[in-house]
C-alpha positions, 0 to 999 in steps of 0.5 A: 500500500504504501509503494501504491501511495508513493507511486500516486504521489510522483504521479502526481508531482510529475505531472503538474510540475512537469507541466509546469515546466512545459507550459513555462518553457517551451508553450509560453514563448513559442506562443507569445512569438508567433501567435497575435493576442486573441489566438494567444489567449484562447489557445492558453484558455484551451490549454488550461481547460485541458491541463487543469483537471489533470492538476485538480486530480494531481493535487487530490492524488498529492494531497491524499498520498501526502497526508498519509505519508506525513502521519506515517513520518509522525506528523508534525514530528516527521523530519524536517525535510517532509516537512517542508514538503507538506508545507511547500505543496499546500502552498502551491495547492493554494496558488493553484486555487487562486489561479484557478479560481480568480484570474482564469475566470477573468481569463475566460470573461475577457476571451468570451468579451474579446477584450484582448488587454484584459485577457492580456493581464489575466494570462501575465497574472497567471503566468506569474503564479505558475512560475512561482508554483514552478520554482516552488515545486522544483526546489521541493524535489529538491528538497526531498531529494536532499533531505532523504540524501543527508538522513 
């Protein structure tokens, strides 16, 4: 059982922060290149509608793996490096929740009303917080990595 929940839990974490990844380094400046703002917006539209559930099922995964690995570790006693990991990956959850719930959402009426400057501010406001999100869940596997290295 707890291999299964591991394997659930890199799942997971391969999949946003390798989408993340993606997103920010190889779709982000293809896009902004060669795409005009109303194609630009509504393809990332598009790419959140597709990418995002996989994120809400990645962080229920996350989450439910998570949970139970901190109160295998101990809880609050478990090793420092587990958990920063807790702490770093509610944090992202949260940025994620607030990207998804707010500036998305302005994303999506700008889109509809085709108004490209607002739609431009919500795609920047986004972009920010998927690479704060990013940065977090990069130095977290390191983290990890680092933490189970030294003991």
């Amino acid at each position: 059982m707890n291999s299964l929940l591991t394997l659930l839990h890199v799942l997971g974490v391969v999949v946003w922060v390798g989408g993340m990844f993606f997103a920010w380094m190889a779709l982000r400046p293809v896009a902004a290149s060669v795409l005009e703002p109303p194609q630009r917006l509504t393809l990332w539209l598009g790419v959140f509608g597709k990418f995002f559930p996989w994120v809400w099922l990645s962080v229920l995964l996350i989450l439910a793996s998570g949970l139970h690995m901190f109160m295998k570790f101990g809880g609050l006693g478990a090793p420092h490096y587990v958990l920063t990991m807790f702490v770093l990956g509610v944090v992202m959850m949260l940025i994620f929740a607030h990207v998804f719930f707010a500036p998305t959402r302005k994303l999506q009426r700008a889109v509809a009303a085709q108004d490209w400057k607002a739609g431009g501010a919500a795609l920047a406001q986004i972009r920010q917080l998927i690479g704060i999100n990013l940065i977090i869940g990069l130095v977290t596997i390191a983290v990890v990595f680092a933490g189970r290295a030294l003991g």
